[in-house]
N, C-alpha and C positions, 0 to 999 in steps of 0.2 A: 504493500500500500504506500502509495508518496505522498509526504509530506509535506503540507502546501507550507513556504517558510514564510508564508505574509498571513498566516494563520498564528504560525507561533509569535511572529511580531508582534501583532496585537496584542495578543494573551502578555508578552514581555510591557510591553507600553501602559497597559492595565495598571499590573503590578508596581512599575515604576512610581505611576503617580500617585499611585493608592498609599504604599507603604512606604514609599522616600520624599517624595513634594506633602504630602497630606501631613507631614512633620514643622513645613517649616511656614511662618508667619501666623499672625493672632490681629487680625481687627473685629473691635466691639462693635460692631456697627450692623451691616448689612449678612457679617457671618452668624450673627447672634440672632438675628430679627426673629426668622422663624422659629428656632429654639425655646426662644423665651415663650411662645404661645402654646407652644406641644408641653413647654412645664408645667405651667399653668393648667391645660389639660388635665394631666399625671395627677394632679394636685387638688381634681374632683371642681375644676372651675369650670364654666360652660359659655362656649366663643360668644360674643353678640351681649351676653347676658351680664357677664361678670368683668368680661374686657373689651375692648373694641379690635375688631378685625375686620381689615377693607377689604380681604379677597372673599371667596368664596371657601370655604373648611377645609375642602380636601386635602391639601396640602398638611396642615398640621395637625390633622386627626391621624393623617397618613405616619408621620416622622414619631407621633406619639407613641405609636405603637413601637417601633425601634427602641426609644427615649425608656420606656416600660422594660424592656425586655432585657436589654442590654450594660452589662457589669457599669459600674457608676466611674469605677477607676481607668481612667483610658476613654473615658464614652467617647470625648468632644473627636479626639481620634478617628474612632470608630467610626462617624457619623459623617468624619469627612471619606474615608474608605467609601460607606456606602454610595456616598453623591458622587462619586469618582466611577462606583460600577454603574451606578442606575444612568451615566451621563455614557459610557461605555454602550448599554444596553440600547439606550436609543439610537445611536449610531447604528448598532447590529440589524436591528428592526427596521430604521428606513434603509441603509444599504440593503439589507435581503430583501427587502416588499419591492424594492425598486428593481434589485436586478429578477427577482422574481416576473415582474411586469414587461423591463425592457432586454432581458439578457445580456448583461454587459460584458458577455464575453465575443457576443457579437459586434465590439467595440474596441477588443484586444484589452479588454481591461481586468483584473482580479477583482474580486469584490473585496475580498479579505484588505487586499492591496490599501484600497479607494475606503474601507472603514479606518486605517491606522494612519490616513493621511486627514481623514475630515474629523478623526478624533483628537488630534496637536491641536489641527487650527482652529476648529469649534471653541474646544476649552480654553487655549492660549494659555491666561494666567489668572483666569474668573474662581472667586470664589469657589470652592468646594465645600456645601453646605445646602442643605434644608431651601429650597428656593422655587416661587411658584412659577416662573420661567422655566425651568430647567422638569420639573414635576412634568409640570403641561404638556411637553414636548415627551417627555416618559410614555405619559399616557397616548397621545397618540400614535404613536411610533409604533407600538402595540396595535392600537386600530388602522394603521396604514399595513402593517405585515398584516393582517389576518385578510383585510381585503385582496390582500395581490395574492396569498395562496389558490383561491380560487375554489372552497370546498363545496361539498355539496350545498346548495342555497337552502339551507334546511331554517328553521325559526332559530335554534341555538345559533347557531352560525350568526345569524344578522343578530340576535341579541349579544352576541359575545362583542362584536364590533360597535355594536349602539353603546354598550354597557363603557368601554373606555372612552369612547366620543365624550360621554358625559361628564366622566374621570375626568378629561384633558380641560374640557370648559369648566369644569367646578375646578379649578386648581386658577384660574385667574380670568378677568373679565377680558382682556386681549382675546382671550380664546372660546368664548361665548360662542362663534362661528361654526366652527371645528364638526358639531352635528348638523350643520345646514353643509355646510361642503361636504360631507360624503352621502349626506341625503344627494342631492344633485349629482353627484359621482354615481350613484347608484338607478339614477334614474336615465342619465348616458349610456352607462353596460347594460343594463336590464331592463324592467318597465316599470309601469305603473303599479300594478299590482306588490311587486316584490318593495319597488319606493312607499309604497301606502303600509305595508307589512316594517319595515325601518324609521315609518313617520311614527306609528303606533305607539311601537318599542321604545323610542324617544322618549313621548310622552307618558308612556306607561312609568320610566325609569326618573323624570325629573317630577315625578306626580310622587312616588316616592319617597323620591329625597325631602320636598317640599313637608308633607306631613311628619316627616321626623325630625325638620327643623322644626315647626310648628311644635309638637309635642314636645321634643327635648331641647329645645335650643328657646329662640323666639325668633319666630318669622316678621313681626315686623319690625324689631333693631335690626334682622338679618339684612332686611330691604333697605333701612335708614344707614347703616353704616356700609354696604358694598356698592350703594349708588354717591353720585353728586361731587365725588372727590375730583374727578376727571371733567375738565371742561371741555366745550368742543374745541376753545382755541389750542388745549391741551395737543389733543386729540389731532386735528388740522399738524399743529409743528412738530410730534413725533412722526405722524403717520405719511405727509407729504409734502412736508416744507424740508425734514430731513433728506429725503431724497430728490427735490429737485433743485435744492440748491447747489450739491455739488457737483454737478454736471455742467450746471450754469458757469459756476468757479473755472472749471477748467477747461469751458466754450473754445476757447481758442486754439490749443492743445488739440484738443479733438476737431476742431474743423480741418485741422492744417495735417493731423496725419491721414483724419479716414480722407480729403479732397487729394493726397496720393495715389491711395488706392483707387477711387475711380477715374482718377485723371487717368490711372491706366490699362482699362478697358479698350481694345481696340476700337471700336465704333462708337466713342464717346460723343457724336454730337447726332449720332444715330439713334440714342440712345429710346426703347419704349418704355412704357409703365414698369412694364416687370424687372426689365435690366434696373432704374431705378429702383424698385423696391430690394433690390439683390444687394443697394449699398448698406442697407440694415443691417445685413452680417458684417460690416467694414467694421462699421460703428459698434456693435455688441462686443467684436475683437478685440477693439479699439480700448473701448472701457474697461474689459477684463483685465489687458495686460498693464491698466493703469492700475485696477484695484490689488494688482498683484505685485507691482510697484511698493506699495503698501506696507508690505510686511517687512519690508527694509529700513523705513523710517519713521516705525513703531507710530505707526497711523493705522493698524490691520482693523480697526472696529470701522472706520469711516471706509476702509476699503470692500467690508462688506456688504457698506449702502452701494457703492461702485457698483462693484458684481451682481447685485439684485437687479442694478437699471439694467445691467448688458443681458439680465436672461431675460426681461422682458421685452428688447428691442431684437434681441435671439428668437424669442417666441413668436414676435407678431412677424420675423423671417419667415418661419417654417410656415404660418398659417396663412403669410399671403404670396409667398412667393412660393416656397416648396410646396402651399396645396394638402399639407397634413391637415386630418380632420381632429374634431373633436375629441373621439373618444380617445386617439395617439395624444394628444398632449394634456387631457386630462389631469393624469397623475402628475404632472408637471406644474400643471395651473397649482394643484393642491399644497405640491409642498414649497410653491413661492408666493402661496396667501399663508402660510403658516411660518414661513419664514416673513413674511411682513408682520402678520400677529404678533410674533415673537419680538419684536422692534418696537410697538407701542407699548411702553415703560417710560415714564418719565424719571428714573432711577437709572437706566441702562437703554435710551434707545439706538440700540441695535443688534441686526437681526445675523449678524457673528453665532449665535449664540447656534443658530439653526445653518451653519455654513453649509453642512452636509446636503440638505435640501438643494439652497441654491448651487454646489459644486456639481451632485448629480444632475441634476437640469441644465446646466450647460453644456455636460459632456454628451447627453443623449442629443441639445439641441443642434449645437455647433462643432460635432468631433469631426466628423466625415468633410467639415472642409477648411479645419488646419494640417491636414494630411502628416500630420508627423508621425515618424514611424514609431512602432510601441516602443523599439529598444531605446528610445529614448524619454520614458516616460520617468524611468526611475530619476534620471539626471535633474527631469527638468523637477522632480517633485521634492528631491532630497535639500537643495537649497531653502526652499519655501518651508520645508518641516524643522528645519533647523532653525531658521526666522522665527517662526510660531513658537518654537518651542524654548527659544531666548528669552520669550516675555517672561518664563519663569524666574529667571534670573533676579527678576523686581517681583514678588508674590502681590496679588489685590493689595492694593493699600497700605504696601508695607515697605520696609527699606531695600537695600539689598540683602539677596539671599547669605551672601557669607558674612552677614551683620548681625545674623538671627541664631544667635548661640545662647539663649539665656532659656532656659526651662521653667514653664509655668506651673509645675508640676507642683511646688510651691505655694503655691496661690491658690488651688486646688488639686485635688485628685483628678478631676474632672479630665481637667488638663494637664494631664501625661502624655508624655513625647512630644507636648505642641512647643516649638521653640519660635522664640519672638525678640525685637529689638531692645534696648537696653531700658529707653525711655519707656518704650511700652510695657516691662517687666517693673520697672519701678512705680508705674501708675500704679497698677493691681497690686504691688505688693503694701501699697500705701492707702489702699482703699480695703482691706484684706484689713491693717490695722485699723482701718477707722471704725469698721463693722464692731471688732474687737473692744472699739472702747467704745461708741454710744449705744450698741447694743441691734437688737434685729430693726429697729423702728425707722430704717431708712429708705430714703431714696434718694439714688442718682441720677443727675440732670445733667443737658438734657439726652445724654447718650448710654451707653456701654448695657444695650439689652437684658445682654447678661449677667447682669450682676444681682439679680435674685436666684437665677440656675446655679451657676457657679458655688454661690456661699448656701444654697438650701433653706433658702428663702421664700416668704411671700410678699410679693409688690402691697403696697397700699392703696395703689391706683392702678386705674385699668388700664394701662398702660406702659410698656417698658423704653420704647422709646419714645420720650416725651418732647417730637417737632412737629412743627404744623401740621403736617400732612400726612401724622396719625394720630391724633386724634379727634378725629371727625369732629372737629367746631364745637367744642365740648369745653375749653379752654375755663369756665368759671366752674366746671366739676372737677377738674383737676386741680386748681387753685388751691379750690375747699377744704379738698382732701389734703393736701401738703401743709396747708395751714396749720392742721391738726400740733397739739404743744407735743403728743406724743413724737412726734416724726422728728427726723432729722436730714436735712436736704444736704448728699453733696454735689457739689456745683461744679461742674468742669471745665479748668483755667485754659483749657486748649478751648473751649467754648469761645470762649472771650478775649481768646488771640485770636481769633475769625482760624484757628486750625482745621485739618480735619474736614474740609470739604462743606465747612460751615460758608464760605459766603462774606460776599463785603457788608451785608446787614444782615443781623443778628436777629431782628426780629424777623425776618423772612425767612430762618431757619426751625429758632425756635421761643415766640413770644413767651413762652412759660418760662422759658430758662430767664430771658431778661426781668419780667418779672421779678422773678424772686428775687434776681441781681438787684434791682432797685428798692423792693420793697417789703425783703423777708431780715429779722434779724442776723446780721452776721456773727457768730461765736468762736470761728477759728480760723485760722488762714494757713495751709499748709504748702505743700510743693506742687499740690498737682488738683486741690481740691481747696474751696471755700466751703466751709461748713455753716448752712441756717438751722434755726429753729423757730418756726409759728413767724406769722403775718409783722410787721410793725404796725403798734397802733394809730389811727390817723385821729 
């Protein structure tokens, strides 16, 4: 039996970043977010009720059950292992549903290959954690393989596919969609009847879910806090001002290369409709080998808005000029509405996150006419994986990698084998003492999620990250609560350095932290922490 070695790559690439990258770097922030509400969970609290949550559950009912299960010493570890294979797993699932659909051996290409190249640059240096982006794309990835097997069209079949459709959209509202595009997918392959049988199933499975918010949750904070966060203007600058601005940016650039290539058409003043329309693929080329530019000057997230615009100036090629139909570029349409999905985040907009989608869609769209021979696939891929995979070098948010010698292990059990930067070790190790001296009754503002997980804690407020844009316009309930004489508020001074991704104003990040800054008793003032207790009186 031969042994495909872009099989065991993978399997090696896994490993790597599971149990050697999953070691190094600690930020409290966006690694913490979802944690802190899976604790809460564990802790017999209920989402909507007892704290506010703007996504939809699944995500942290989901991590709860890991958080439950799983030894307390090493967990945060652990938990990044996990988001390392579950980010591994969706890569497996759209590669196989996709070469299941288009054979990409019909293309000279490995799948195995084309999974250990879209899993560097997917991931890059993104957090490895709890996250409903990455979730979402979990679950569909699941529902795009089960479709491309092709099994008997039995009732389980379509409910096993409805059933993570549902998954994917209850893990965040970007993917609300997710059930209407394989509805419509499904009314392209098959008909009416089998679509009316998948419409059912939908509704059968969100009629479900709905009544067990209702009974154990509350369905109307459910509806109050997962709506209204997102404006349209929001909404409008992730979803299409991100992608046609920079195109626009680099107009000239791209007139002056694709107006080469048709300058050199032979019959260029001959030219008819369709010769025209055939400059599309100039321009789709055009764009990719800019976004692929990218990864060289640690620009590769902007460079996946690039390659998004090229598969869809690549697409509208094949449909007006090459004359493919529908039902061929279907699965294509889907996973570059899911890789735009994936891009409306105003935390992270971009759609990097779902590379894999847009890489396969270029290759089925525009392979057969850069004619390069396969043996040189590895050459041209190994520079770009190496790029992608330098972004480690600087982990999310954090210094460089050979800076991160300090063990948090210290600071908690929790947090074994995590190592982190100096300053960052001596944050926690000084909020560690401060717990120690006023006792459980605190709260840290406006950041570090976890620091009720970590110390085995209960927040006092529904809320662990305490910035505008979680807690759903609720700002005089939180107040309240912190007022309280039992509490004790630490304040953080990187807040009020504008560090940290906080922003040239402070109250745009987080009005409660200023706040207090101006109007809560101050009692201590340490290296890394200002410590309040209760309101000042007016």
């Amino acid at each position: 039996m031969k042994i495909n070695k872009y099989k065991i790559l993978f399997g090696i690439i896994i490993l790597f970043y599971s149990l050697i990258l999953s070691q190094f770097g600690f930020e409290n922030f966006d690694s913490g977010y979802m944690s802190s509400f899976s604790w809460r969970i564990i802790n017999g609290q209920d989402a909507y009720s007892d704290f506010i949550y703007k996504f939809p559950p699944v995500v942290i009912y989901f991590h709860a059950l890991f958080m439950k299960i799983l030894p307390e010493t090493g967990q945060f570890f652990m938990f990044r292992i996990l988001s390392y294979i579950f980010f591994a797993l969706q890569v497996f699932f759209t590669v196989s549903g996709f070469n299941n659909i288009y054979d990409l051996k019909k293309y000279s290409i490995d799948k195995w290959a084309v999974m250990s190249f879209c899993y560097i640059v997917s991931i890059h240096n993104f957090i490895s954690c709890p996250w409903p982006t990455t979730d979402g794309l979990l679950f569909f990835s699941v529902a795009f393989w089960l479709f491309s097997i092709n099994a008997k069209q039995s009732f389980s079949y379509f409910f096993a596919i409805a059933f993570f459709c549902v998954l994917s959209a209850l893990s965040k509202q970007s993917f609300y969609l997710v059930p209407l595009f394989f509805l419509t997918w499904i009314l392209v392959k098959y008909d009416y009847k089998k679509t009316l049988l998948f419409f059912t199933q939908i509704v059968i499975i969100l009629i479900i879910f709905f009544v067990l918010v209702y009974h154990y949750l509350s369905l109307d904070n459910f509806i109050k806090q997962t709506t209204g966060e997102t404006t349209l203007h929001q909404l409008f600058y992730t979803g299409i001002h991100n992608y046609i601005y920079i195109p626009i940016t680099l107009f000239l650039i791209l007139l002056i290369l694709s107006t080469v290539f048709i300058f050199g058409y032979k019959y260029f003043f001959k030219l008819k409709v369709q010769s025209l329309l055939s400059y599309l693929k100039w321009i789709s080329i055009t764009l990719f080998i800019i976004s692929i530019s990218t990864f060289f000057i640690h620009k590769i997230e902007i460079g996946s808005r690039i390659a998004f615009i090229a598969c869809i100036i690549a697409l509208l090629y094949v449909l007006l000029y090459k004359k493919k139909t529908i039902s061929f570029v279907f699965p294509i349409l889907i996973l570059l509405a899911i890789a735009w999905s994936t891009s409306i985040s105003w935390g992270y907009p971009f759609p990097i996150l779902f590379a894999t989608g847009i890489i396969l869609s270029f290759i089925v769209l525009i392979k057969d006419e850069l004619l390069i021979q396969p043996k040189y696939y590895f050459w041209i891929c190994l520079p770009l994986c190496t790029a992608a995979f330098a972004y480690n070098i600087k982990p999310y948010r954090e210094t460089n990698i050979f800076e991160l010698k300090y063990s948090l292990e210290s600071v908690s059990p929790k947090l074994k084998f995590i190592k982190t930067n100096k300053k960052n070790f001596e944050k926690h190790m000084e909020l560690k003492l401060l717990i120690s001296k006023y006792g459980q009754n605190y709260i840290v503002a406006p950041s570090l999620p976890l620091a009720n997980y970590l110390f085995n804690n209960q927040s006092k407020l529904p809320g662990d990250w305490i910035i505008n844009t979680e807690i759903n316009r609720q700002f005089g309930l939180f107040i309240k609560l912190a007022s309280n004489k039992k509490n004790y508020i630490f304040l953080e001074k990187s807040f009020l350095n504008h560090e940290e991704c906080v922003g040239p104003k402070l109250n745009d990040f987080s009005s409660i932290g200023v706040y207090i800054y101006k109007n809560f008793n101050q009692i201590e003032n340490t290296k890394y922490f200002i410590v309040y207790n209760s309101e000042k009186k007016k």
